[in-house]
C-alpha positions in Angstrom: -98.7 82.7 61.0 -100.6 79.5 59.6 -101.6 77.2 61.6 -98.6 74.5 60.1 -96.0 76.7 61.9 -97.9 76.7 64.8 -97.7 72.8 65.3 -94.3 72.8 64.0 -92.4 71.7 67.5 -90.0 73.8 68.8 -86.4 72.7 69.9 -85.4 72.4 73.1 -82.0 73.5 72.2 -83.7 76.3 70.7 -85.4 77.4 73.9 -82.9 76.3 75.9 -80.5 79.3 74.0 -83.7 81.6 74.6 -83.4 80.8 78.8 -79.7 80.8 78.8 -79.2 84.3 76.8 -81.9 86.0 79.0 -80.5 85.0 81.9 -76.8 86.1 80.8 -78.3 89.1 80.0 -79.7 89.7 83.5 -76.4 88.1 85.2 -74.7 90.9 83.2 -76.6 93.9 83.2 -76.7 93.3 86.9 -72.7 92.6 86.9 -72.4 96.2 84.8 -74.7 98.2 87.1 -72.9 97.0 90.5 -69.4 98.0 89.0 -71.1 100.9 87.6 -72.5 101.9 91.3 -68.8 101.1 92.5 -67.4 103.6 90.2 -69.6 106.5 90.8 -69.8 105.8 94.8 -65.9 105.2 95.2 -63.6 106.1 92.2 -60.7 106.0 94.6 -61.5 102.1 94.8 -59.9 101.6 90.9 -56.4 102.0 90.7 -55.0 102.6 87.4 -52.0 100.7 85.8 -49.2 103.2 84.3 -48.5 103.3 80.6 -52.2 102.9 79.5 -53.3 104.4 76.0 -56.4 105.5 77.2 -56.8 107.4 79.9 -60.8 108.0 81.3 -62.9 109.5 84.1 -63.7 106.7 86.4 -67.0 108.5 87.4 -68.1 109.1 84.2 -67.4 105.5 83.1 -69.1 104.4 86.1 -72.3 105.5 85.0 -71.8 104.6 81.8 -71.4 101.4 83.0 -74.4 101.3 85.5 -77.0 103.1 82.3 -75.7 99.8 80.4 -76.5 97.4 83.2 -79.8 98.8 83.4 -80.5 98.8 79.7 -79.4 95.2 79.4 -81.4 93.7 82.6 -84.7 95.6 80.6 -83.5 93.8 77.3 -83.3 90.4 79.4 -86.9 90.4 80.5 -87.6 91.3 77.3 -86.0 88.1 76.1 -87.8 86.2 78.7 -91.4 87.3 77.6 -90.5 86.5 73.7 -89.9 90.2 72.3 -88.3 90.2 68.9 -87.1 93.5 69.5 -84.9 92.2 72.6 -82.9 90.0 71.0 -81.4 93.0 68.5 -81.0 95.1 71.7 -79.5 92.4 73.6 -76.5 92.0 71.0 -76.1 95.7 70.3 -75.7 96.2 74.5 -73.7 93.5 74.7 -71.3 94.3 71.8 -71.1 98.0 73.3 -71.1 96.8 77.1 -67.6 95.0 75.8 -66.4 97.7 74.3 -66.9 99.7 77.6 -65.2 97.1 79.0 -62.0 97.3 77.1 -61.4 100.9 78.2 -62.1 99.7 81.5 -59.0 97.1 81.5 -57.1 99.1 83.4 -59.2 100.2 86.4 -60.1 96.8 87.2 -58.3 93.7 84.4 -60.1 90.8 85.7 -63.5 91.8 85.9 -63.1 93.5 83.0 -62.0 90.5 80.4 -64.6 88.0 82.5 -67.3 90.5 81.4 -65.7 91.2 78.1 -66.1 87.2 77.8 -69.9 87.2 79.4 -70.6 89.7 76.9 -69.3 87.3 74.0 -71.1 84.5 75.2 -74.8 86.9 75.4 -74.4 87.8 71.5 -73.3 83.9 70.4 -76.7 83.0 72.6 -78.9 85.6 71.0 -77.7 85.6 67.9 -78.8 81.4 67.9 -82.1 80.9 67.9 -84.8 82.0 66.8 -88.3 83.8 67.2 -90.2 80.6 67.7 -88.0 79.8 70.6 -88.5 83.4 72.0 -92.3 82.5 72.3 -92.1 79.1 73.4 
């Protein structure tokens, strides 16, 4: 790096993105692992609705759910301390923690679509700024 891009300043917006995706990231990967937790502890607790396509183990989504969560609250302090290789994490966790969360409409709708929508938000954040914001 020379030392012009050094003393280039650094948007606040762009930093700003940095703080907010990191934190979605943890707000997230902490939502994902409690529901996760709540799956595996007490599958009784989802009730599913009739008609569904898909039809899926509770347990077994709950901890997929909860290794996600985990995953994605490492990734967030990862974005935090600057590392490039966070950001490509962060949007490949979130793109699969929504996915996971489609087949998980019908145990629990509500939750579901709000982290479908959290997830959405996480890779538009990521995916807009840059590295020098990361290090800033």
């Amino acid at each position: 790096m020379s030392t012009r891009d050094r003393e280039r300043p650094v948007s606040g917006w762009a930093v700003g993105f940095a703080v907010f995706a990191g934190a979605l990231m943890l707000m997230v990967g902490t939502f994902q692992a409690f529901a996760g937790l709540a799956a595996i502890l007490e599958n009784e607790f989802f009730a599913v609705g009739r008609n569904y396509a898909y039809e899926i183990d509770v347990t077994g989504w709950g901890w997929l759910h909860l290794i996600i969560g985990i995953v994605i609250i490492a990734a967030g302090i990862g974005v935090f301390s600057g590392a490039a290789w966070a950001r490509a994490v962060g949007i490949a966790l979130a793109l699969l923690s929504a996915i996971a969360n489609f087949f998980f409409i019908p145990y629990y709708p509500v939750w579901a679509v709000l982290i479908i929508a959290l997830d959405v938000i996480v890779i538009w954040a990521l995916a807009s700024y840059g590295r020098d914001a990361a290090v800033a």
